[in-house]
Structure formats: structure tokens, C-alpha cells
C-alpha positions as CSV (number, residue, x, y, z in Angstrom):
1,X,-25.6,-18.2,7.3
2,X,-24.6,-14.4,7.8
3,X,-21.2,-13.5,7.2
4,X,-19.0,-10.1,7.5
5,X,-17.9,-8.8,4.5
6,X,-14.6,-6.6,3.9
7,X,-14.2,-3.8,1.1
8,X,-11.1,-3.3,0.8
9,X,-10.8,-1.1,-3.0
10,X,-12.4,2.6,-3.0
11,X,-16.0,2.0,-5.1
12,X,-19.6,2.6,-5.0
13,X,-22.1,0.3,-2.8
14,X,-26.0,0.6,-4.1
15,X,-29.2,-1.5,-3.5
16,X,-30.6,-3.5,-6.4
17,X,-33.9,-4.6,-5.6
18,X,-33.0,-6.7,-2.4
19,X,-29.1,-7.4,-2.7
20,X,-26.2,-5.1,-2.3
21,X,-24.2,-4.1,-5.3
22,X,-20.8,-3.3,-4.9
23,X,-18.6,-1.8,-7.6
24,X,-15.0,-1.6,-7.2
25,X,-12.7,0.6,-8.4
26,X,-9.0,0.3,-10.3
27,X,-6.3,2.9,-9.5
28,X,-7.2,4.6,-12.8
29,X,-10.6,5.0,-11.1
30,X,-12.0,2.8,-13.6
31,X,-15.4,0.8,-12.2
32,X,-14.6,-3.2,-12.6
33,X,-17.0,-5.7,-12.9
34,X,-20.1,-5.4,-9.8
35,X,-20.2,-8.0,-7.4
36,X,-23.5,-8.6,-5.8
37,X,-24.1,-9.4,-1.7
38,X,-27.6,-11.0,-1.4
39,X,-28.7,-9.1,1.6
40,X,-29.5,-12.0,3.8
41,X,-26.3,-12.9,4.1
42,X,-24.9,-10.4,5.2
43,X,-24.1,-9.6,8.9
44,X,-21.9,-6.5,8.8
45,X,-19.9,-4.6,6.4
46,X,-16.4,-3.1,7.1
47,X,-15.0,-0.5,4.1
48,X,-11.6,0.1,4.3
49,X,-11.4,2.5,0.9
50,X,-13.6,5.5,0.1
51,X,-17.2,4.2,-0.7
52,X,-19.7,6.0,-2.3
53,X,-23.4,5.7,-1.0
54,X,-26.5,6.9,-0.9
55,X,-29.6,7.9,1.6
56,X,-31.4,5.0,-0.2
57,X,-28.6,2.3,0.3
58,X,-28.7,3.3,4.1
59,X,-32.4,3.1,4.6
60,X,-32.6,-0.3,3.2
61,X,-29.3,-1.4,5.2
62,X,-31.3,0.0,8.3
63,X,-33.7,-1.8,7.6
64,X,-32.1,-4.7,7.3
65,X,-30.1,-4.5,10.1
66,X,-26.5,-3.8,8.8
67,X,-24.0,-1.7,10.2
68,X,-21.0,-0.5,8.3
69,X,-17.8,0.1,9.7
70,X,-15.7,3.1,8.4
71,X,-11.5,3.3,8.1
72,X,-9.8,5.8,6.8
73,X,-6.3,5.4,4.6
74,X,-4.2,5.2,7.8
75,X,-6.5,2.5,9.2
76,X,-8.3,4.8,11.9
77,X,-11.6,3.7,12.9
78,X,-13.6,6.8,12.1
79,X,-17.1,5.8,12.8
80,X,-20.1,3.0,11.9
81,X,-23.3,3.4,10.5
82,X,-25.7,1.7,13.0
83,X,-29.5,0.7,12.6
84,X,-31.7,2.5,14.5
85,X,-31.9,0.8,17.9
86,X,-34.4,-2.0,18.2
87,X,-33.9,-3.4,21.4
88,X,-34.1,-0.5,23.1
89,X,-34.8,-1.1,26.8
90,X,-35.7,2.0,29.2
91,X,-34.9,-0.4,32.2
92,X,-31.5,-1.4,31.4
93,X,-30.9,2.0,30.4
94,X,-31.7,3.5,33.5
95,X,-30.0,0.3,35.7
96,X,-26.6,0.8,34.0
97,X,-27.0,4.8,34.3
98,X,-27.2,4.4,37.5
99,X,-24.2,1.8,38.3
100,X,-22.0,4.3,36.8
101,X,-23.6,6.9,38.8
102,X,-22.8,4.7,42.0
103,X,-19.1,4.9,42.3
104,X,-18.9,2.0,44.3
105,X,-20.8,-0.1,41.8
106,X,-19.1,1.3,39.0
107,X,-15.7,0.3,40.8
108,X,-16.5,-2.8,41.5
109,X,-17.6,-3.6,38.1
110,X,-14.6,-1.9,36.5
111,X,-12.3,-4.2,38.8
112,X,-14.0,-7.1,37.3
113,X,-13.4,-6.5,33.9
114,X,-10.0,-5.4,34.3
115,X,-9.5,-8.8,36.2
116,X,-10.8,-10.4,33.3
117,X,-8.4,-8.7,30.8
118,X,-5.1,-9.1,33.3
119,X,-6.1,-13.3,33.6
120,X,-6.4,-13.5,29.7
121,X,-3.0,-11.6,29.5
122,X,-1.4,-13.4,32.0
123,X,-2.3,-16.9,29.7
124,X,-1.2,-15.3,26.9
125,X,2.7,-14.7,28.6
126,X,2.2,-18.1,29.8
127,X,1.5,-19.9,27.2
128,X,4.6,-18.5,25.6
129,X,6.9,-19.0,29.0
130,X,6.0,-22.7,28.4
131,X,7.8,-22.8,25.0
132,X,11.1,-21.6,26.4
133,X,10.3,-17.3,26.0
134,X,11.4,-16.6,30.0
135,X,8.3,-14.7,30.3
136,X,7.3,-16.1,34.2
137,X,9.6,-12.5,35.9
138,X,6.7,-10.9,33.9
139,X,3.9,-12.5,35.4
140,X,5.1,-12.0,38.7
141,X,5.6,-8.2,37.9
142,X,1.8,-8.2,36.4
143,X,0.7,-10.6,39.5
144,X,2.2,-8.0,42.0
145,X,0.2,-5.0,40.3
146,X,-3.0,-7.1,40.3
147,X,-2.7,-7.6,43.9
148,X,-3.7,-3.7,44.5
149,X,-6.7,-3.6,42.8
150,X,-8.4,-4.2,45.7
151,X,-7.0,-1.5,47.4
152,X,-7.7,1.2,45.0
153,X,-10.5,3.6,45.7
154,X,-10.7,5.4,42.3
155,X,-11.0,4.8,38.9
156,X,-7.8,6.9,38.1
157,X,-6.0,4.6,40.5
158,X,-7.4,1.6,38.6
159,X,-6.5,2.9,35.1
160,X,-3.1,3.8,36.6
161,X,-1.9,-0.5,38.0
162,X,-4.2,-0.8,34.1
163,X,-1.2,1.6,32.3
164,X,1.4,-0.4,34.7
165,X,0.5,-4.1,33.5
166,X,-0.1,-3.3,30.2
167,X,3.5,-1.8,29.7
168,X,5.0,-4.5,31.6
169,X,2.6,-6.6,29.0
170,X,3.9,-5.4,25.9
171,X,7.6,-5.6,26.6
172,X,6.5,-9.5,26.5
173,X,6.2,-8.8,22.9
174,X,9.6,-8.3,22.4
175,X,10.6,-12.0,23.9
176,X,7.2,-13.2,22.0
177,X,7.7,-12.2,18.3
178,X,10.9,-13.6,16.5
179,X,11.7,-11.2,13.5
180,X,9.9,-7.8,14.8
181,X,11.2,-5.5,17.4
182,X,8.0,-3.4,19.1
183,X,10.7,-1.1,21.2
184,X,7.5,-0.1,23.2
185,X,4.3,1.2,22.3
186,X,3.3,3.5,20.3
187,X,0.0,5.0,18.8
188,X,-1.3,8.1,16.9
189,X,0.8,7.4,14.8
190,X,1.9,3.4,15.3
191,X,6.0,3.7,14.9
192,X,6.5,0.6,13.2
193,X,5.0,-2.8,12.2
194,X,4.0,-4.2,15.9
195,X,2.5,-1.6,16.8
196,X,1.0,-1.1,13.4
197,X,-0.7,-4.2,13.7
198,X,-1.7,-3.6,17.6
199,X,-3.7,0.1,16.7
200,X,-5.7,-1.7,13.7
201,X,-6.1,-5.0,15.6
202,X,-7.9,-3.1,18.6
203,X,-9.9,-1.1,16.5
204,X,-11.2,-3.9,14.6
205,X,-12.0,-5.2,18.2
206,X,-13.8,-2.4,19.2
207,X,-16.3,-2.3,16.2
208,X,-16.8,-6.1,16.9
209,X,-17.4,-4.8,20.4
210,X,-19.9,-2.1,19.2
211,X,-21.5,-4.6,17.6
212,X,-22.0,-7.0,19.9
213,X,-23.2,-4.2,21.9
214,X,-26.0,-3.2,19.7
215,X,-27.0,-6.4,19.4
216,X,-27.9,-6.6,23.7
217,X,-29.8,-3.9,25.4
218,X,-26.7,-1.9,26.7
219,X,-25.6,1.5,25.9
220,X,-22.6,2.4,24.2
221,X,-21.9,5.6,25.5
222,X,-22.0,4.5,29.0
223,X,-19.0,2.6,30.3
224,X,-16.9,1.6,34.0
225,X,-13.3,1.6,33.3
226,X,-13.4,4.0,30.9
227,X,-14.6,7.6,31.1
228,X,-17.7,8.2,29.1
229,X,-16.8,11.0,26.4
230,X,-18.2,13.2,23.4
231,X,-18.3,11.2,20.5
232,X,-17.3,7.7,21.8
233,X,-18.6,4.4,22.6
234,X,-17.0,4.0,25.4
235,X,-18.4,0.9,26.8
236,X,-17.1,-0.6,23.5
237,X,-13.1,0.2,25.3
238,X,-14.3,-1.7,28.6
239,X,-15.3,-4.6,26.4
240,X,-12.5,-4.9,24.0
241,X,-10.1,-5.3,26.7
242,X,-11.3,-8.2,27.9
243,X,-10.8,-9.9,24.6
244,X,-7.5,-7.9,22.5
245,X,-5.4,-10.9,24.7
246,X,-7.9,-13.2,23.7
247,X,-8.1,-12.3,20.2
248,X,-6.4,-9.5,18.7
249,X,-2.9,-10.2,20.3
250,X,-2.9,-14.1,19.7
251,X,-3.7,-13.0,15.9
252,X,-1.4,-11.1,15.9
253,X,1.7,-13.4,17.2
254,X,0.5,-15.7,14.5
255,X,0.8,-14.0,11.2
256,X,4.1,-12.2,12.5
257,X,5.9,-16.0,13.9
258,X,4.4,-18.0,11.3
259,X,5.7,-14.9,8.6
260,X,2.1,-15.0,7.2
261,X,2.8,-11.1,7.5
262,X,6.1,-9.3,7.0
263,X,7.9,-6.4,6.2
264,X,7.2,-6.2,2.5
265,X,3.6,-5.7,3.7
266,X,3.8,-2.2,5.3
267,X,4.5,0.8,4.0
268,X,5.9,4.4,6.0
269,X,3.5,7.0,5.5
270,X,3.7,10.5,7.1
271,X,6.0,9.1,9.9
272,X,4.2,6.1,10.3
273,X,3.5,2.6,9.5
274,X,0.6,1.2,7.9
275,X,-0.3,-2.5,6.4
276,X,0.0,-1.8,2.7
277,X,-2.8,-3.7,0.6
278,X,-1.5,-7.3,0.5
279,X,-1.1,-7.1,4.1
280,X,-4.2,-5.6,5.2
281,X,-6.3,-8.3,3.4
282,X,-4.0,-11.0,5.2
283,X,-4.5,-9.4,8.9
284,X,-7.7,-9.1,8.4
285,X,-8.8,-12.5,7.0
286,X,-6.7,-13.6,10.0
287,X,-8.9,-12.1,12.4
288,X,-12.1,-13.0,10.7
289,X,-11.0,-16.8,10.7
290,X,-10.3,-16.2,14.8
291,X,-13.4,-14.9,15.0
292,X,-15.3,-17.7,13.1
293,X,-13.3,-20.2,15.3
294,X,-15.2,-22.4,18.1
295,X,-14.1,-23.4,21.8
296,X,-17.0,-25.6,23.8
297,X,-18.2,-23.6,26.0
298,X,-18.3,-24.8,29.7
299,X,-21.4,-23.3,31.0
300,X,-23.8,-23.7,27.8
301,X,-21.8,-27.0,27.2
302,X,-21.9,-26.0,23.4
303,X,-19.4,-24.9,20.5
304,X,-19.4,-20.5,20.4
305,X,-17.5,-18.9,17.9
306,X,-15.5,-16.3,19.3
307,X,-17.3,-13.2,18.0
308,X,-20.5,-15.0,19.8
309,X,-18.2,-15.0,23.2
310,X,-18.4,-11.1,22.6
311,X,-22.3,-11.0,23.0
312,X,-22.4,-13.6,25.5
313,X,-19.8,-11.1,27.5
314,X,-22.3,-8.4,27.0
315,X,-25.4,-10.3,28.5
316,X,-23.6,-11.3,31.4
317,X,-23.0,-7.3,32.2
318,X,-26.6,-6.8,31.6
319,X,-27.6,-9.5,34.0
320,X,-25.1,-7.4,36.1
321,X,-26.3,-3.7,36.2
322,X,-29.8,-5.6,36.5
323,X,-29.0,-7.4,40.0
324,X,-29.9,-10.6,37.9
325,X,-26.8,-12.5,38.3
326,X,-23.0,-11.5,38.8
327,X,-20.6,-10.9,36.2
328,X,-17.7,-12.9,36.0
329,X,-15.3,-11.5,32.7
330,X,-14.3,-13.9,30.4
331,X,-11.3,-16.1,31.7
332,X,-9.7,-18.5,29.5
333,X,-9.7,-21.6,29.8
334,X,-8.4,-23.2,27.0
């Protein structure tokens, strides 16, 4: 079975006839012992420290169908290596060009998958309200901004009630986590551990998103609720919102509550906080074993892991844009 793998120390990554050879580095810069990544088993690679790489290691990962995920020191995303495209569809292509191109498509389709992310927020604050957090005057707040969505006529008026609920959303976080204060949200650069863990958390989201992107016939560059921009994948921020309440933020109450993270794991850096080492490997083998987890699902009446929820999301919009069947975002129902 594939699996992700994380490289987390600086280090060189080569191809030895067909496996992937990976040679770490000590803080004296010292090369330790190689590990070796057969490489049919690996689904994706995400480097967190400075690898070192040749053309030759990327043709063969192209090949093979690998992407790599890049972060730099301060844990921004700053770009992934992605196969050339093989299921390249000009049909799909031109469908989804054209239901952004249709403002009242793309509306209607942005609506739904804001829908999507407000329900799974919504059961997130419940959930909590149920264990004695008073969270219920912030669903009704979020409940009365939902209520307009069908009144907007613009996208800026959508992404406006969007900004609304998830402020209202975040100062859950305050009644949610025990030892942490968030004191609202803050990014480029993340002011303290919360929000440390919220900026790294959604961008490990969206390369899961990009990913499960690439792997359907859509395009990355064209999105709904988001603008399209230069040098983005945009549809992968449309995506991830549906599942950062899903995923990402439940992960993310865990390690913090159950102190599997805490403050001896980050460090301040250049006015801001980052997961040192220790805690980076923790969050992130936290997200991976949310990712791996199963629910039954209702439809297909069979046990999907989460990250397989993300492709199934992506189908569904395809189906969409193609007038085959309409897209109902991920609700959740467990």
C-alpha cells in the first residue's frame, strides 16, 4: 500500500536504480546513514528542510507519479513538484472554464461549498457546546449569517458573511482549547501557538487538496469562491474549506487538549511562532493518522479514509461543472 512520507532534516534525495534514497543531514551538516523508499510505496513526499535534488530524481518521480510538497523554515507552503498531467481532459476543462465564466453558475456553486464548510463548522461548535463549552450564542450568530447567502448577488458579498462566520468561528477557539489563548487570528506571521498551528494546518490541507485535485480531471487554477490568481491553485482554497473543520481544526483541538503538543514545542522567530522540531513531527503525524482514519460512508456504503473523502469531493464537482449530477459539499455526519 502507498503511503506519504515526511522529511523533516535538510539532506539530499536521489534515485538508486528504482527506489528513492534519502540521506539526512546532522546540524554539523554531516550525511547519516541513507534510508531507502522503494518507490512503489510511495504516494507523495512532503520536505520540510532544504533537500537537495536533481533533474534525474525528478524525471523518475514524474514518472512515477510523485509529487513533492515544498516548506520553507517558517512552515510556508512554497510550492509542489507535480507530474505532468495525465488525466488531462479538454471537456472538463472547457465545462469548468465556462461555470466560472457564468456568474450565476459560479455563484451558485460557490454557495454550495461555502454551505458545506459553514455545516462542518457549525458540528465542530456543537460538538463542543455538548460537553459544557456554551458555544450554542455562536451558532446562532453563524446560523444568522448563513441565512443571507441566498440573498447575495456577488462573490465579494459571499466572501464578506465567509470573513463574518469565520471570525465569529475562531473566537470558539478560545472557549474550545483549555491551556492556549488564540486572542484572534492571525497570519503572515501566525502571533502565537493557535494560530501557529491553524497557518501550517491549512496549508498542509491545501497540498492534500492539490493533490487530490491532480488526481481528478479538474484544474487547479480555476476556482468559485476564490478568485483565480497568478501563481495559485486556487481551486485548492475552495476545496480546503470544506474540510479544515473537518480535519485540520479537530486535529488541532486534539494535540493542544490532550497536551500531545505544548509550549515547549514552539519556538519565536522573527516576531513569530513556529512548531520547533519535536513539535512539527508530532502535528504532523497527527494529521497523517486523521487522514489514514476511516468513517462508512453512507452513499458507497464502504469504509473511506479521510484523504480519499478529498477525491471523492473533487468528483462530485466534476460531475457538477459537467451537468452530470449535482454537488452536494461534504456534510458531516458523524
Amino acid at each position: 500500500m502507498k503511503r506519504t512520507y515526511y522529511l523533516f532534516n535538510a539532506g539530499e534525495l536521489t534515485r538508486t536504480d528504482n527506489t528513492l534514497k534519502f540521506s539526512a543531514q546532522d546540524e554539523e551538516g554531516n550525511y547519516q546513514k541513507p534510508r531507502y523508499l522503494p518507490i512503489e510505496n510511495v504516494d507523495q513526499i512532503y520536505a520540510f528542510g532544504s533537500m537537495t535534488a536533481n533533474s534525474a530524481l525528478f524525471n523518475f518521480l514524474g514518472k512515477a507519479e510523485v509529487p513533492v510538497h515544498f516548506f520553507d523554515y517558517y512552515e510556508n507552503y512554497t510550492g509542489s513538484f507535480m507530474p505532468k498531467d495525465f488525466l488531462l481532459s479538454g471537456k472538463v476543462l472547457l465545462a469548468q472554464a465556462r461555470a466560472y465564466d457564468n456568474k450565476k453558475q459560479r455563484l451558485d456553486i460557490a454557495k454550495r461549498i461555502l454551505t458545506g464548510a459553514v455545516y462542518n463548522i457549525v458540528k465542530n461548535l456543537k460538538y463542543y457546546d455538548n460537553r459544557g463549552k456554551d458555544l450554542q450564542p455562536l451558532v446562532d450568530i453563524i446560523s444568522g449569517y448563513s441565512k443571507n447567502f441566498d440573498k447575495v448577488s456577488t462573490i465579494q458579498e459571499l466572501m464578506g458573511l465567509e470573513g463574518n462566520i469565520r471570525k465569529t468561528y475562531y473566537e470558539g477557539f478560545e472557549l474550545i482549547i483549555n491551556d492556549f489563548s488564540m486572542s484572534g487570528r492571525s497570519m503572515r506571521p501566525p502571533q502565537n501557538e493557535v494560530n501557529a498551528l491553524i497557518s501550517f494546518g491549512n496549508m498542509m490541507c491545501y497540498a492534500e487538496c492539490l493533490r487530490s485535485i491532480y488526481q481528478t480531471q479538474l484544474n487547479p487554477v480555476i476556482s468559485f469562491l476564490h478568485e483565480p490568481g497568478e501563481r495559485r491553485y486556487s481551486l485548492c482554497l475552495d476545496i480546503s474549506e470544506v474540510f479544515k473543520p473537518v480535519i485540520i481544526d479537530r486535529v488541532i483541538f486534539k494535540v493542544l487538549n490532550k497536551r500531545m503538543i505544548n509550549e515547549s514545542d514552539f519556538e519565536r522567530n522573527m516576531n513569530r511562532v513556529i512548531l520547533n522540531e519535536k513539535g512539527k513531527k508530532t502535528f504532523v503525524q497527527a494529521i497523517e493518522e486523521k487522514m489514514q482514519e476511516t468513517i462508512v460512508h453512507r452513499t458507497l456504503n464502504k469504509s473511506v479514509s479521510y484523504r480519499h473523502l478529498i477525491k471523492l469531493e473533487c468528483y462530485k464537482l466534476t460531475k457538477h461543472i459537467l451537468g452530470i449530477e449535482e454537488y452536494k459539499p461534504l456534510k458531516m455526519w458523524w
